[in-house]
Every structure is written in C-alpha cells, then in structure tokens.
C-alpha positions in Angstrom: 107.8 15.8 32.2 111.1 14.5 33.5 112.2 15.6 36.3 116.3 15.9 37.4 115.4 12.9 40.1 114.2 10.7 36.6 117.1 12.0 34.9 119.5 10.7 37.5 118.0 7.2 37.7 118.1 7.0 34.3 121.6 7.6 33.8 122.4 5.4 36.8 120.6 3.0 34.9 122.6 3.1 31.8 125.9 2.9 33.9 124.5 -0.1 35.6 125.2 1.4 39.5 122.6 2.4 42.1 122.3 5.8 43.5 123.9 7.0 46.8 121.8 9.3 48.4 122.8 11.4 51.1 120.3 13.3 53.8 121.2 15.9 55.8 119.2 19.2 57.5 119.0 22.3 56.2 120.5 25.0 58.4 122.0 22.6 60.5 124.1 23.7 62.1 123.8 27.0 60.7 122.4 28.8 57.3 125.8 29.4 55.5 127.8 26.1 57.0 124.8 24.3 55.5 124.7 25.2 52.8 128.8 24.5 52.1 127.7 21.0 53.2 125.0 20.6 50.5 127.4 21.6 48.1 130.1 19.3 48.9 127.9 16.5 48.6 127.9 15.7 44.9 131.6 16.5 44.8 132.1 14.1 47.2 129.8 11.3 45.5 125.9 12.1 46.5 123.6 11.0 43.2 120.9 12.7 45.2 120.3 15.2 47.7 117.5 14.6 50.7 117.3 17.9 52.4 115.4 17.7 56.1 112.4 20.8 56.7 113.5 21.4 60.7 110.1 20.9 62.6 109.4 20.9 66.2 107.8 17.5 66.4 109.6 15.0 64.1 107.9 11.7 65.3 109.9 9.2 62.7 113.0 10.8 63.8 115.9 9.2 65.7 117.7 11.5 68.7 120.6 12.2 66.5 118.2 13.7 63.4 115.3 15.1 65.9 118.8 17.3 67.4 119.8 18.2 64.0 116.0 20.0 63.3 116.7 21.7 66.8 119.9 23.1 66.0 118.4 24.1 62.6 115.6 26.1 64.8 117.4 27.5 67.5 119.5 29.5 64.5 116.3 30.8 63.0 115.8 28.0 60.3 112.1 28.1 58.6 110.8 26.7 55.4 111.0 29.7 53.7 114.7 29.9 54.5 115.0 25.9 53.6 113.8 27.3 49.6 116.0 29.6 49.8 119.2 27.4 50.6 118.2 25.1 47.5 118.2 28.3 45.3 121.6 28.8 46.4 122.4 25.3 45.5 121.1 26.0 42.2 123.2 29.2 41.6 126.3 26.7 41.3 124.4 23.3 40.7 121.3 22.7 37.8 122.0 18.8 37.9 121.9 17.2 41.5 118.8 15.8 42.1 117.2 17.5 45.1 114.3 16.2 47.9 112.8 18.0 50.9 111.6 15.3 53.8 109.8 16.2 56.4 106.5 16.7 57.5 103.4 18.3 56.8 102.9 21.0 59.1 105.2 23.8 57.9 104.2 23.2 54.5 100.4 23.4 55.2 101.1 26.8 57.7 103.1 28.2 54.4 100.3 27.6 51.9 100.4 24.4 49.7 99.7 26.5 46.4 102.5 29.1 47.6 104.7 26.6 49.1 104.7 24.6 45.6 105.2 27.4 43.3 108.3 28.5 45.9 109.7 25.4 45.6 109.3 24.6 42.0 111.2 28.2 41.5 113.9 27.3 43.8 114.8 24.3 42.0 113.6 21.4 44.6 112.9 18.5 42.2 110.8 15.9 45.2 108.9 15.7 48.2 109.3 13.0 51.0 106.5 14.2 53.6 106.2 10.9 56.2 103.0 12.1 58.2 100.8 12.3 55.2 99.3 8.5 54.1 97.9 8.1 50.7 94.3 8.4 51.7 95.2 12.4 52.2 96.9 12.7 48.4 94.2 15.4 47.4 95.9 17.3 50.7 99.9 17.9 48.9 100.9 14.7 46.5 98.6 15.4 43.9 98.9 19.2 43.7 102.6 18.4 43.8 102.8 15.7 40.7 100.7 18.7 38.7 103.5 21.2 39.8 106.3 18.9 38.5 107.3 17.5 41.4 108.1 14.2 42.4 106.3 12.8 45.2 108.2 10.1 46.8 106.4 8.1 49.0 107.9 5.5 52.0 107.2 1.4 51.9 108.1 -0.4 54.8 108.9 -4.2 56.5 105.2 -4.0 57.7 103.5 -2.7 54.3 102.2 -5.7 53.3 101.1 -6.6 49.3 97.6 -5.4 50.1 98.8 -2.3 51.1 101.6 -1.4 48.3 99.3 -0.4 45.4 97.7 2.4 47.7 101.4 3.6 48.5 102.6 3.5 45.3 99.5 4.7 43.2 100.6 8.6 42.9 104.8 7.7 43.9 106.8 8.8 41.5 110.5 9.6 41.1 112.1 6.9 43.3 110.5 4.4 46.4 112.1 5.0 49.6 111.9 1.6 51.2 112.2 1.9 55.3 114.7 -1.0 55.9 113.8 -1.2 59.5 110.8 -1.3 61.6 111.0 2.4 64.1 113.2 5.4 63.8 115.7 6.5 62.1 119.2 5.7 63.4 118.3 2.8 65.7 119.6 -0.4 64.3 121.5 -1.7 60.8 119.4 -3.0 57.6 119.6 -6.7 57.0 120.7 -6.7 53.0 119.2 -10.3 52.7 115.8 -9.1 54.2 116.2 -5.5 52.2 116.9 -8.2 48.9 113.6 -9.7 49.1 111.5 -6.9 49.8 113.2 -5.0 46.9 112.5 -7.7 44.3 108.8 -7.7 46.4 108.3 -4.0 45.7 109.3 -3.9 42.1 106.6 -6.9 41.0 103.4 -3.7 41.7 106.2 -1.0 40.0 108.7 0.3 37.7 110.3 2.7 39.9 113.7 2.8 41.3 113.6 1.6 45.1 116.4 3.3 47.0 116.3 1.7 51.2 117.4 4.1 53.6 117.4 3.8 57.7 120.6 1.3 59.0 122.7 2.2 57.0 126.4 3.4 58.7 129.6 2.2 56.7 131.1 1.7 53.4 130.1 -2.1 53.5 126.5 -1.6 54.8 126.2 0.7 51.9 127.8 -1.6 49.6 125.7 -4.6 50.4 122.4 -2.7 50.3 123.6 -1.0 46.8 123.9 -4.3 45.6 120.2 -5.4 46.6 118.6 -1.8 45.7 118.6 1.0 43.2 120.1 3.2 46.0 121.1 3.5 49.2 119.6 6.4 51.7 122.4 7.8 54.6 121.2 9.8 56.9 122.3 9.7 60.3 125.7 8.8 59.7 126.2 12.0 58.0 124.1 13.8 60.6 126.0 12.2 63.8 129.6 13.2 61.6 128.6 16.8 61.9 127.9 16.7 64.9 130.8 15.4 66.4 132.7 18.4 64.6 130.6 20.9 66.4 132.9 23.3 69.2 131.2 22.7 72.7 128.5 25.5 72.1 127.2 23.7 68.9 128.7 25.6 66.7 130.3 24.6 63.2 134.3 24.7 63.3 136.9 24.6 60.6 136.4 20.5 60.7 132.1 20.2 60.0 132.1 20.2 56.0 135.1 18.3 55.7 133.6 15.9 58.1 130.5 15.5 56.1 132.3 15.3 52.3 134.7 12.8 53.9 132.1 10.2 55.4 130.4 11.1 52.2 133.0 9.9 49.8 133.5 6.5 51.9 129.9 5.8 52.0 130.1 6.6 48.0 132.9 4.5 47.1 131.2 1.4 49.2 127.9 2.4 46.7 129.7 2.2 43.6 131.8 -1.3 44.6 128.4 -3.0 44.5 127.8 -6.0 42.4 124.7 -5.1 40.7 122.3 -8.2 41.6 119.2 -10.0 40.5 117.3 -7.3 42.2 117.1 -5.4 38.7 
C-alpha cells in the first residue's frame, strides 16, 4: 500500500530535488491560528508536514519547541483535538504528506487500536514517536504499519552500524536522521558530517533519509538538501511564531504570515540544491 508520504518521495524522486519538510505544533498557539499555519505550509513550499502531539514532558525537545507544546496546552490542545486539526487539513488538502511526532504517552492513554483507526480516518499518513526504541515495536509501530501508516523511525551521529538494522527493520516511509547529538534547536548540522552519514545510512536501506535538528537559514537548508533526501525545520519555524505573538502569547495579525514567509525562504534554499553523490 502506498501511502501519500511514498507518493511524495517518489515524485521528488522523479524531479530529482529533496523534500523540505517543515514541523510545527498543533494548536500552537491556538486551535484555529494553527491550523491557518498548517495550511499555508505547502503553499508556501512544505513537501511534508511534521505535526508535534503537545505533551507535558517532551525530553528531546529544545526550550523553544518544549514552549510551543505548553502554549498548545494551556489553550486546551489534546490528541483528540490534534486528529481533528489534520481532518481539517484534509477538508482543503488530500495530497500533503502529513506526520505526527511526539511521544508515547498520549497515544497509549488514548488507546493504540482507537488512536490508529482515528488517525487513519483523519487523514495522518506517519508516525514519528521518539520515546519508543525498536525493541517495544509490538507496543505502536507494528500495529501502525498494519493500519497503513508509516512509521518513521530516528537514526542518529551515535547509532552506530551495529545498531542501524534494529532501527530501520519496521521504518518505513522516510529516515529521519538527527544531525546533532542533544536537543532540538541547540546547535547547526555540519553538511559534510550529515554527507557521510547519509551515504552511511542508505548502504542497510532504500528509503529516503530526510536530517532534521540545525537547521536555521536558506543556506543551511540548501547545503543539507544537497547531502539528503530532505531537510527537517523545526525550530526556526517554531521561534518565527513566536516572535509574532502580542505580549500575552497570543497570535496577531503577523503569526501565519510569519510562518509561510520563513517557510518559502527555507524552501527556495531546498530546491537550489545541487543534487549530490548522496543518491
């Protein structure tokens, strides 16, 4: 079965350009500004759409996304409202690839069997959930890989070649390489580094690798896009909204506008890469 996140790739493929995939949370900084933002983001250039669950305890979270998940919370945001914005989405949108990341707990309080079947319906295409390894794959991946979902696992600097079959025996959809060793938001990717662990990742598989974490400006994108079959932004996009917030937190007339424009930078830096020996 081929999901929208295969389709995507696939295309990219055929056009010869890596994907630029864009994270942001879901209710931040409210329900109905969030959801504007998520569907500004493939008009502005997003290939594919990571969508954070807001939880209480994000441990591989930088301050700038760990503040995003509170702002989500302190305006009611729950899983079961997380669905529900993608189904929006999906009123307007039947193409953009979409991913929830975040972390087991709410998923596992909502019910994995109901939690699957919810998101299925509401359109999600993937699952990035950090906090579950592969030895716990019974718990959500493989349940979620029967449900016709893609479970997208993360590789990082320290998983060594020992290591990588395990992570990538049930990944499917896309690898999201960790270009940096800690949390998100707290230094830049090296591309040279990111080059050679993307050519190492791709001798155990034939599935796009996208690197996210370190990645702020046009040419960071660029030179990682060049390197990888997508580059991941996050915090950027996170700390953009942010900055447009009034002094009580709140969204103003600025936030989506502030997201799509950082968006379309970041995309047009994507889409000058020179495609290298990294294929």
């Amino acid at each position: 079965m081929t999901t929208r996140i295969d389709a995507r790739f696939a295309k990219l493929a055929k056009e010869g350009r890596s994907a630029f995939v864009t994270y942001v949370m879901a209710g931040d900084p409210d329900p109905a500004t969030s959801l504007e933002i998520i569907k500004a983001l493939p008009k502005a250039g997003a290939d594919v759409i990571e969508l954070g669950i807001p939880f209480t305890d994000p441990m591989a979270d930088g301050p700038s996304i760990q503040a995003a998940g509170l702002r989500a919370l302190e305006v009611g945001m729950t899983l079961k409202k997380t669905l529900e914005l993608v189904a929006s989405l999906r009123k307007d949108d039947n193409t953009t690839p979409l991913v929830l990341m975040g972390y087991y707990n709410p998923i596992y309080i909502y019910g994995v069997d109901k939690f699957l079947a919810d998101a299925k319906s509401a359109g999600v295409d993937g699952l990035i959930i950090v906090d579950l390894p592969p030895e716990e794959d019974t718990e959500l991946c493989v349940p979620a890989l029967k449900a016709g979902l893609n479970f997208i696992r993360l590789a990082t600097p320290t998983t060594d070649d020992k290591r990588l079959p395990a992570v990538l025996a049930n990944t499917s959809g896309f690898v999201y390489y960790v270009s940096i060793t800690g949390i998100t938001g707290a230094a830049a990717a090296d591309s040279k580094a990111v080059g050679e662990a993307v050519a190492r990742i791709k001798r155990h598989t034939e599935l796009p690798v996208c690197v996210g974490f370190g990645i702020r400006t046009p040419d960071a994108a660029r030179a990682i896009a060049e390197r990888a079959n997508g580059a991941v932004v996050g915090t950027a996009l996170v700390d953009a909204l942010r900055a447009s917030l009034d002094a009580e937190g709140r969204a103003t007339a600025k936030t989506v506008d502030a997201v799509a424009e950082l968006t379309a930078s970041l995309a047009q830096g994507v889409r000058a890469a020179k495609k290298q020996a990294a294929e």
